[in-house]
C-alpha positions in Angstrom: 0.0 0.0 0.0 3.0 2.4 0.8 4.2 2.0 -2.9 0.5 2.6 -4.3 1.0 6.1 -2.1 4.1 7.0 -3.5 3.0 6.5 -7.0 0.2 8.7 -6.5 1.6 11.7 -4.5 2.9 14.3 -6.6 6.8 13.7 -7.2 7.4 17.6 -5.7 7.5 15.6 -1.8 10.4 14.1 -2.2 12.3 17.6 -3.0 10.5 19.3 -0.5 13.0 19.0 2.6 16.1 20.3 -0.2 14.5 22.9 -1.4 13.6 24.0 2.2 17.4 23.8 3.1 18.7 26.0 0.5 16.4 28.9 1.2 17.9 32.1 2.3 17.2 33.0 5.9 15.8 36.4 6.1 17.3 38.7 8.5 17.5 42.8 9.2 19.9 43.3 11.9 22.1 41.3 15.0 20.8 41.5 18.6 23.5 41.4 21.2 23.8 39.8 24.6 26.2 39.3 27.4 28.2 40.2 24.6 27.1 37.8 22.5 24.8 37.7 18.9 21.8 36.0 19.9 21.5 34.2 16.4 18.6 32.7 14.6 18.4 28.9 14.5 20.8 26.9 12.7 20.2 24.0 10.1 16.3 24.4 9.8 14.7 21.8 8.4 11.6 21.1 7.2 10.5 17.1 6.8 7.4 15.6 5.1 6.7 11.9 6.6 3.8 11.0 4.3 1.7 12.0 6.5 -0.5 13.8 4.2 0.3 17.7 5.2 1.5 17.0 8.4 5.2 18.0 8.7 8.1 17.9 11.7 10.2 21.3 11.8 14.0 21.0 12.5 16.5 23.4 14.1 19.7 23.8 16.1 21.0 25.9 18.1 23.0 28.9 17.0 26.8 28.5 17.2 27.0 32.1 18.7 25.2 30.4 21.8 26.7 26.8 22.3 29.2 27.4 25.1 26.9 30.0 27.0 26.4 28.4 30.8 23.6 30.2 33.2 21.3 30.9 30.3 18.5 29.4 29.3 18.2 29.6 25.6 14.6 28.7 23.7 12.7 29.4 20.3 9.3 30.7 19.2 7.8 29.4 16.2 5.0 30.6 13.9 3.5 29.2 11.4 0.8 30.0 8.8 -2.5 27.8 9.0 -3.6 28.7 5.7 -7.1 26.1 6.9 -7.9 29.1 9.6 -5.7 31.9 7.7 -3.7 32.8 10.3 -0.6 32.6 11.8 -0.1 30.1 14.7 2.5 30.8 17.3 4.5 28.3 20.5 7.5 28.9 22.4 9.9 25.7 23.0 12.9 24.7 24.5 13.0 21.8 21.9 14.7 21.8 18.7 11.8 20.1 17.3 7.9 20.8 16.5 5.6 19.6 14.1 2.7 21.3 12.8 -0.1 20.6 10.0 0.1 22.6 6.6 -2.0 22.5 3.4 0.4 21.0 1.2 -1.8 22.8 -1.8 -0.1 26.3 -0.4 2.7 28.1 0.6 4.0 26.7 4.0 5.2 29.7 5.7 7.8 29.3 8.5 9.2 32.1 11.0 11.5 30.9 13.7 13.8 33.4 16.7 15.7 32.7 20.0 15.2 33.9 22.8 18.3 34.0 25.5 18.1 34.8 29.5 20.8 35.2 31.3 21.8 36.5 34.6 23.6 39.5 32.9 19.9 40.2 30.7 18.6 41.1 34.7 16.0 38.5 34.4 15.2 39.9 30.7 14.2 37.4 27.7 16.7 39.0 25.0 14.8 38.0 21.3 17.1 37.5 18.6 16.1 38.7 15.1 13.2 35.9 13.3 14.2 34.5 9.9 11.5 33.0 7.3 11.4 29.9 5.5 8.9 30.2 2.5 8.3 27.3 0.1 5.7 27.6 -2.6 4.9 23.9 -4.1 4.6 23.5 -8.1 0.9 21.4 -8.6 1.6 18.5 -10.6 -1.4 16.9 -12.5 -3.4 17.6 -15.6 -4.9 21.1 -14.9 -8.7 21.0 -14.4 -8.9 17.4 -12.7 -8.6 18.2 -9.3 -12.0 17.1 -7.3 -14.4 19.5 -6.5 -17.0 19.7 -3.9 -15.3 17.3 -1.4 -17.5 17.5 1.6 -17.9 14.9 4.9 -20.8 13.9 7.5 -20.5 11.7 10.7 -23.8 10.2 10.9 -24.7 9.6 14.3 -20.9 9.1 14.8 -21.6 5.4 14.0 -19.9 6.3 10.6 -18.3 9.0 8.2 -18.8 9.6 4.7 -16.6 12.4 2.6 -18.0 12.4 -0.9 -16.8 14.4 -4.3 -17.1 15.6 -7.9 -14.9 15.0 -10.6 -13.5 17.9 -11.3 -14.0 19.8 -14.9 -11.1 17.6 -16.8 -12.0 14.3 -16.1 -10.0 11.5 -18.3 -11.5 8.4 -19.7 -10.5 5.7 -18.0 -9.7 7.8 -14.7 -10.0 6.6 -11.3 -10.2 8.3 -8.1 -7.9 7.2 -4.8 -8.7 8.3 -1.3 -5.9 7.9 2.0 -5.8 9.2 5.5 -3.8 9.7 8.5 -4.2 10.5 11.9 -1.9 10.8 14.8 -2.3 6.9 15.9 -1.7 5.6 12.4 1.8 4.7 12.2 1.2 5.1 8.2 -1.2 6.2 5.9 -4.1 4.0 4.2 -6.7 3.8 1.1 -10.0 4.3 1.7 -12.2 1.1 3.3 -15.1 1.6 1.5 -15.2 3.7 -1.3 -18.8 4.9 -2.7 -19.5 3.7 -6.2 -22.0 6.0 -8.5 -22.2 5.3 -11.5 -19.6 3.0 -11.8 -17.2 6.1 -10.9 -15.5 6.6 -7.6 -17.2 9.3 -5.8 -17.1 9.1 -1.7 -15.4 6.7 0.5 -17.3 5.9 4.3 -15.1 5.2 7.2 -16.7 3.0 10.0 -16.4 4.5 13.2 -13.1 2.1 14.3 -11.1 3.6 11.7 -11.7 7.5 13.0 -10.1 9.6 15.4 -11.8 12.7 17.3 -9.9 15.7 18.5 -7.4 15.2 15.9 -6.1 16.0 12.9 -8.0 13.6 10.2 -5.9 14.2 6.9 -6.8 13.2 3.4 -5.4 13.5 -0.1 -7.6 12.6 -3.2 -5.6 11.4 -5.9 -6.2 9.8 -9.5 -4.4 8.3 -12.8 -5.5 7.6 -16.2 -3.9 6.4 -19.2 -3.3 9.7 -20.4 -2.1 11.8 -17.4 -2.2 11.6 -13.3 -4.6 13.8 -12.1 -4.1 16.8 -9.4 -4.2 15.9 -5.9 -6.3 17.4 -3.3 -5.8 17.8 0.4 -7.8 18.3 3.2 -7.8 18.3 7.1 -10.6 18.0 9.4 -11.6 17.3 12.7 -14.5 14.5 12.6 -16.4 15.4 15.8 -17.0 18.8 13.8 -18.9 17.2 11.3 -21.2 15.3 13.0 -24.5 14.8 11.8 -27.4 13.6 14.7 -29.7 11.2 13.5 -34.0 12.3 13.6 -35.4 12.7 16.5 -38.4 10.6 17.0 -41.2 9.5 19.7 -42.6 13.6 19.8 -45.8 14.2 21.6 -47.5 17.9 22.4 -50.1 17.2 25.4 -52.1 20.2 27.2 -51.9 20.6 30.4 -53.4 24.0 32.1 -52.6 26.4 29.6 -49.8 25.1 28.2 -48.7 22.9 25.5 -46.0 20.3 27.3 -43.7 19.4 24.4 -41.7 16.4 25.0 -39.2 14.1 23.0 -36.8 11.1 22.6 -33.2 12.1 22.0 -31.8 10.9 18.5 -30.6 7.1 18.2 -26.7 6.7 17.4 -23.7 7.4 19.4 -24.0 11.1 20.3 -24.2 11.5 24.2 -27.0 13.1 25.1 -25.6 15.9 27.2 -23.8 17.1 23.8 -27.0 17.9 22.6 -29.3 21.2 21.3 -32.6 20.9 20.2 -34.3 23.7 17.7 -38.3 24.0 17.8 -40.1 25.3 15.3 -43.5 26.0 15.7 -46.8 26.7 13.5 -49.9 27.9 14.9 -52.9 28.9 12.8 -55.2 31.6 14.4 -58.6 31.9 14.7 -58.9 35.0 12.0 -56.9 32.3 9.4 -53.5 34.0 10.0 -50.6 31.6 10.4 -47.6 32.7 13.0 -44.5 30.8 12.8 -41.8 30.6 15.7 -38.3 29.2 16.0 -36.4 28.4 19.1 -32.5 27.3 20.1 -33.3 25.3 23.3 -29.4 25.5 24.6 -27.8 24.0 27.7 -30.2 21.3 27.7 -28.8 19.0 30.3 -31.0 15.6 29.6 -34.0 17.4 29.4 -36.0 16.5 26.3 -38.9 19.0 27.1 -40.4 22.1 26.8 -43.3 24.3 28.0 -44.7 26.9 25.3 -47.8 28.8 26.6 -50.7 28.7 24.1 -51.3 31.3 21.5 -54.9 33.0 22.4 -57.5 32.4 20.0 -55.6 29.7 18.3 -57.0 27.2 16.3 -54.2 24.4 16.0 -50.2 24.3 16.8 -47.4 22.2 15.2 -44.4 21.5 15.8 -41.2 19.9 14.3 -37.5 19.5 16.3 -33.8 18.9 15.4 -30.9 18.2 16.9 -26.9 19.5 16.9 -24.3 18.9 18.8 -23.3 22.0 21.1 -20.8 24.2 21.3 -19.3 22.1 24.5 -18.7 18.9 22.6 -17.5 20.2 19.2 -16.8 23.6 17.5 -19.4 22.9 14.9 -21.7 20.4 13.2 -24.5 20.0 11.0 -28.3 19.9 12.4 -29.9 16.8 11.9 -33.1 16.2 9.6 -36.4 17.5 10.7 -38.6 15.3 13.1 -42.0 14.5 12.0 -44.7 17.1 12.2 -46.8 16.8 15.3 -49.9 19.1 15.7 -52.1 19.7 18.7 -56.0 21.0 18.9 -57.1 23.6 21.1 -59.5 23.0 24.2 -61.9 25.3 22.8 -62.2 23.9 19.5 -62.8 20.5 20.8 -65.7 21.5 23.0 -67.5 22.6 19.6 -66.6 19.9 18.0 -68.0 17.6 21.2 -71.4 20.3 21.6 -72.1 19.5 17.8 -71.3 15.7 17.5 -73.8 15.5 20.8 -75.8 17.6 19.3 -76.3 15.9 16.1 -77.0 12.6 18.6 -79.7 14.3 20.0 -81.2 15.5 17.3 -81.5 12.2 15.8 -82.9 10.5 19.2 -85.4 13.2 19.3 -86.5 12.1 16.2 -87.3 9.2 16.7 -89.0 9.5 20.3 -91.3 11.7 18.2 -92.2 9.5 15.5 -92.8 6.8 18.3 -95.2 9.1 20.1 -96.9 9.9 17.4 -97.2 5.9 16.5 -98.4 5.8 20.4 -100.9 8.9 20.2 -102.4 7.5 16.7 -102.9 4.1 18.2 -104.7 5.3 21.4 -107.0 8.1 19.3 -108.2 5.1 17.2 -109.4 2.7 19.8 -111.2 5.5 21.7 -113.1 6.1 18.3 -113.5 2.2 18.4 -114.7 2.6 21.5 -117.4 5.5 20.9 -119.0 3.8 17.8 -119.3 0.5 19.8 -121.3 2.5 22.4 -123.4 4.4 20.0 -124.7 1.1 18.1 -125.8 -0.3 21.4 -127.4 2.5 22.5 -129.8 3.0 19.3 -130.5 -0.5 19.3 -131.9 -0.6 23.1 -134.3 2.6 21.4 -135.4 1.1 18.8 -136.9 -1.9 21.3 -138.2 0.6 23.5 -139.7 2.1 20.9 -141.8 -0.5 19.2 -143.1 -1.9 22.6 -144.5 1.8 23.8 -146.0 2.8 20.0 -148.8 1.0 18.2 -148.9 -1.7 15.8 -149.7 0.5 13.0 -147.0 3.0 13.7 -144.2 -0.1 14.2 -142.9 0.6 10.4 -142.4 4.0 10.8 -139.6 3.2 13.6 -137.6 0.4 11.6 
């Protein structure tokens, strides 16, 4: 695997350290003490490892100081972080330090001494600071450098760093991936790449194979039969790019007055004290306006709730939440995907809803006692009438007998 590296790493490396060593030191003027020139460093040198940008800084100490006794003699370094564009500065007593560059721009180097003595009265003399500058020369076909490169931790179960092809892509190209970090004792490929389209365009790490708090360094490489392609460099810290995973199991109950949000963190393998939450709230009004609301819930301590005091007049409320991991567990990160949307009624609106489903009940059970009663009152009315015109046709027929036995024969017709 180290010879695959090699072939793919621009050949510029390997004359990086020579180059470095013939530089001229830059210098204005000599500083004196205890009657001596408190010299620059001697013999810098500047080293490439493979480790993918991050370099080991060389120096000894001036000849002007060597056979000083009583003094304590040290350096400050700076260097340029062209990731954070600034310069980056440490005092040593070592004639060593190593330090993480973009190997895609100038690495910028200055470097002093600084001598205390007995005779300085307790002073730190500082020696003039000389500069190493070394611009690289990109090797490559121009135009095929990836674009776009761009990584998630997921949970921080697993990372993926995915990429475009840049605007020159080759036939026949293929893309390489390797990374370092300070446990590695040397680089490797990429376990995993990710495959679209039958062209190399990610790689996913599994969470064994990362490193938090540390430099993560990466070069993306390529070949083709017609030309190697130009290589890219990067340098992150992983637990800056984490990713939470949805948070689930959201319920809004009421409970006097207010609407008692509450939640599940996120599954995966972000603590939960490392988490914020972000609501964001829609609540429709009785006059048909909508008003929408956002809140950062910070310093959430294993608390997965909130209290939000109901809107008056308000019709309905819903709510979504996502997660991030906070400022005390990482510099940055990415929030996660929106939870589902969970919506809440108000009180009010419910006991209309209630009054007019009873209502409607009602309605329909007064109904029908009426059309019973009516049955019932229709019933009765007919055998009272049954009643009446049995009693009539036995009263005229007990006249009728007293009525022929009082009148005469002759008049017994008259009466039938």
């Amino acid at each position: 695997m180290n010879m695959l590296l090699l072939n793919k790493v621009p050949v510029w490396l390997s004359a990086f350290t020579l180059l470095l060593l013939t530089q001229d030191s830059v210098s204005t003027s000599e500083v004196t003490a205890c009657g001596v020139t408190v010299d620059p460093p001697a013999n810098i040198e500047i080293k490439d490892p493979g480790f993918l940008g991050y370099l080991s800084i060389h120096w000894t100490q001036p000849a002007s100081l060597q056979n000083l006794t009583d003094c304590r003699v040290r350096y400050q370094l700076q260097y340029y972080d062209t990731y954070e564009e600034r310069w980056r500065s440490v005092r040593t007593v070592k004639l060593t330090y190593a330090a993480q560059f973009d190997l895609e721009k100038p690495v910028k180097v200055r470097i002093l001494t600084m001598l205390k003595c007995a005779c300085t009265n307790g002073t730190e003399v500082q020696g003039e600071e000389t500069e190493k500058v070394y611009t690289p020369e990109p090797t490559g076909m121009a135009g095929s450098r990836i674009r776009g490169f761009h990584c998630v931790y997921y949970g921080k179960e697993y990372m993926e760093c995915t990429w475009e092809s840049g605007p020159v892509q080759p036939p026949n190209s293929q893309h390489y991936l390797y990374y370092w970090h300070r446990e590695m004792d040397e680089t490797k490929e990429c376990p995993e790449y990710i495959v679209l389209s039958e062209v190399r365009g990610g790689c996913r790490f599994p969470r064994e194979s990362l490193l938090e708090f540390s430099k993560f360094n990466m070069c993306v490489n390529g070949s083709s039969p017609a030309e190697s392609l130009r290589t890219a460099y990067f340098s992150i810290e992983v637990q800056n790019h984490v990713k939470p995973a949805v948070v689930s199991s959201v319920h809004v109950p009421e409970m006097d007055g207010l609407l008692k949000l509450d939640w599940s963190p996120p599954s995966g393998q972000v603590p939960e004290h490392c988490l914020e939450y972000e609501i964001e709230s829609s609540t429709l009004m009785a006059n048909g306006k909508e008003l929408q609301q956002r809140k950062v819930l910070e310093n959430v301590v294993l608390d997965t709730s909130y209290d939000l005091r109901k809107e008056a007049e308000s019709k309905k409320t819903c709510f979504q939440i996502r997660s991030k991991v906070s400022m005390y567990c990482a510099d940055e990160g990415f929030w996660s995907d929106w939870s589902q949307t969970n919506c809440t009624e108000e009180k009010e609106t419910q006991y209309v809803e209630t009054w007019n489903h009873l209502s409607l009940v009602g309605l329909v059970v007064i109904s029908i006692a009426g059309v019973i009663i009516l049955c019932l009152s229709l019933w009765i009315l007919k055998k009272i009438c049954i009643k009446k015109s049995s009693k009539k046709d036995a009263l005229y027929t007990l006249y009728k007998q007293k009525v022929n036995e009082t009148m005469p024969t002759i008049l017994s017709p008259i009466f039938k």
